[in-house]
C-alpha positions, 0 to 999 in steps of 0.5 A, a space after each residue: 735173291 734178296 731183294 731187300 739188299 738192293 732197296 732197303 737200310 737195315 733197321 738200326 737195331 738188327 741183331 746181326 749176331 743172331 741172324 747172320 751166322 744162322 744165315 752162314 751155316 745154311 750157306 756152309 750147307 749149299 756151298 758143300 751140295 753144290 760141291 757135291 754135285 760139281 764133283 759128281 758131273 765131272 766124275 760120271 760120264 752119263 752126266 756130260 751132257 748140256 743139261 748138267 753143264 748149265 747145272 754146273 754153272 748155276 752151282 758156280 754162281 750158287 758158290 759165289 754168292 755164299 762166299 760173297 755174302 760170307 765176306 760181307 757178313 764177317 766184316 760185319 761182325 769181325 771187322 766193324 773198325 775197318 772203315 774203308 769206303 772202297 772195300 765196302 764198294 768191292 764187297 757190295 760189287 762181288 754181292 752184287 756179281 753174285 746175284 746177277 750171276 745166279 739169276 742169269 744163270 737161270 736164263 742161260 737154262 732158258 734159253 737153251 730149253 728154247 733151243 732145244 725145245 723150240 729151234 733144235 729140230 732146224 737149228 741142230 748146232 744150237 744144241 751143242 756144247 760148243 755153242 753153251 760154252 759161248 753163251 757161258 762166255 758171254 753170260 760172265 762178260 754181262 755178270 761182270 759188267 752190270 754190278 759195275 756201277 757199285 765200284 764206278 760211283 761213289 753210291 756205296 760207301 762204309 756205314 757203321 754197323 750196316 751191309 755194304 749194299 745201295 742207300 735207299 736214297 740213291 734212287 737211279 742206283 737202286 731203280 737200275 739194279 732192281 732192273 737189271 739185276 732182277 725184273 729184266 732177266 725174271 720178265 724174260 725167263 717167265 715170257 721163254 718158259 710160257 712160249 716153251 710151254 705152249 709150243 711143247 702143248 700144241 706139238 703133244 696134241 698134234 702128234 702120235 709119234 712115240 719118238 716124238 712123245 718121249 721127247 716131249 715128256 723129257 722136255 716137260 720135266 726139264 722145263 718142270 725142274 728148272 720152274 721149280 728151282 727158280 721158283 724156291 730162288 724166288 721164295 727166298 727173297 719173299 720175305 724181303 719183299 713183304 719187308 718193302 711193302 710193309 716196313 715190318 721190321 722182323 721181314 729184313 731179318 728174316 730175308 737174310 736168312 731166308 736166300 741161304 736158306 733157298 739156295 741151299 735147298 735149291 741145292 738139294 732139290 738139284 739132285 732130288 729132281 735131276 733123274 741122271 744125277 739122283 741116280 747116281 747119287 742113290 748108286 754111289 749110296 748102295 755101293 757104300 752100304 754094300 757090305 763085303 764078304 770076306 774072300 776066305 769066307 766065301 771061299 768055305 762056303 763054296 767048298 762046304 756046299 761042294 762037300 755036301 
């Protein structure tokens, strides 16, 4: 995510009105793709599966943090005079929640590929939905209890004309949230998907069952998608990074285009790699573009046809 919201002060001449609606519009994109993709889950029973549950829930997150950055962004531009210290703290808490919900919503994913990768053979009910729905639970609890020290202390307080995020100078603020919210849960998924990818390497070469071998290959392009998804949430926050290692100014305002930017073709990228819900989507376009043959005119062709 955009990592420079937790570590750094915009430079004092960032053109918010160029960039910020730019940065909504891409918003606007994700939010409706995630909707989409919401929709089509629930709708489509193929779709009821673990997989597509946790898919869902990352959508959830992905909408959470548009409309929370949204907010932000329009108290900006449209609220400058409203200069209240404890709503600049909620507006960074939600921002904050939203990012921590969309990253560990990618290691609630990990942890079930270990599951089903790993211990599904021996622990059969880790795999079920009962058990996803509790780590769902339990994912929200911690999403909504590490951004609490955005509304517990008095770090984050209304600067004119800057986002409601954590000063620079608050370094234990700023060194827990780089920790909590990003290093620990990004270190953790990375260490799950090595351990999943050599388990599912040494299970191909040891066995030839063919049972066994498509559920392998099942298991590679789950692990491959999930990879390739975080991978675009990662690249979003890349030029931020190159604004904290570089102070060039020009990388700050391209950081907060660019996660709107990452969610929203994550968003895409969802459906283009996800088999079951590409599927669907391709089936639901070729219904629409069928075109409809009149009942009368079909009727006359018949008859025509029966005459001759």
């Amino acid at each position: 995510m955009n990592v420079s919201t937790t570590t750094t002060i915009a430079p004092d001449y960032t053109d918010y009105r160029l960039i910020t609606p730019l940065s909504m519009s891409f918003a606007f994109i994700a939010v409706i793709i995630a909707l989409i993709i919401l929709i089509l889950v629930l709708s489509i029973k193929q779709l009821h599966t673990v997989t597509h549950l946790l898919i869902c829930n990352t959508c959830i997150s992905s909408i959470l943090y548009c409309f929370s950055q949204c907010n932000n962004y329009i108290y900006l531009l449209f609220f400058p005079f409203y200069s209240s210290d404890i709503s600049c703290q909620w507006r960074a808490y939600f921002s904050y929640m939203s990012i921590v919900a969309v990253v560990y919503s990618y290691l609630l994913q990990a942890i079930s590929r270990f599951f089903f990768a790993v211990l599904s053979t021996k622990y059969r009910w880790l795999t079920s939905f009962k058990t996803h729905f509790i780590m769902i639970f339990i994912n929200w609890i911690i999403v909504i209890i590490l951004p609490l020290p955005s509304v517990l202390t008095k770090d984050i307080y209304f600067r004119p004309g800057s986002l409601c995020w954590i000063p620079i100078k608050f370094i234990l603020h700023m060194g827990y949230s780089i920790f909590a919210y990003y290093l620990i849960p990004v270190s953790i998924i990375v260490a799950i998907y090595i351990s999943i990818y050599l388990r599912i390497r040494r299970t191909t070469t040891t066995t030839s069952n063919q049972g066994s071998q498509r559920k392998t290959n099942r298991d590679l392009e789950v692990l491959r998608n999930i990879m390739i998804l975080f991978a675009i949430y990662i690249c979003g926050a890349t030029p931020s990074l190159f604004y904290m290692l570089s102070s060039v100014d020009i990388f700050y305002s391209i950081g907060i285009v660019s996660v709107s930017v990452a969610v929203a073709v994550e968003k895409l990228c969802s459906i283009l790699l996800d088999r079951e819900i590409r599927k669907t989507v391709s089936r639901v376009i070729c219904r629409s573009t069928t075109p409809v043959v009149p009942m009368t005119a079909y009727t006359n062709t018949i008859l025509n046809r029966t005459i001759q």
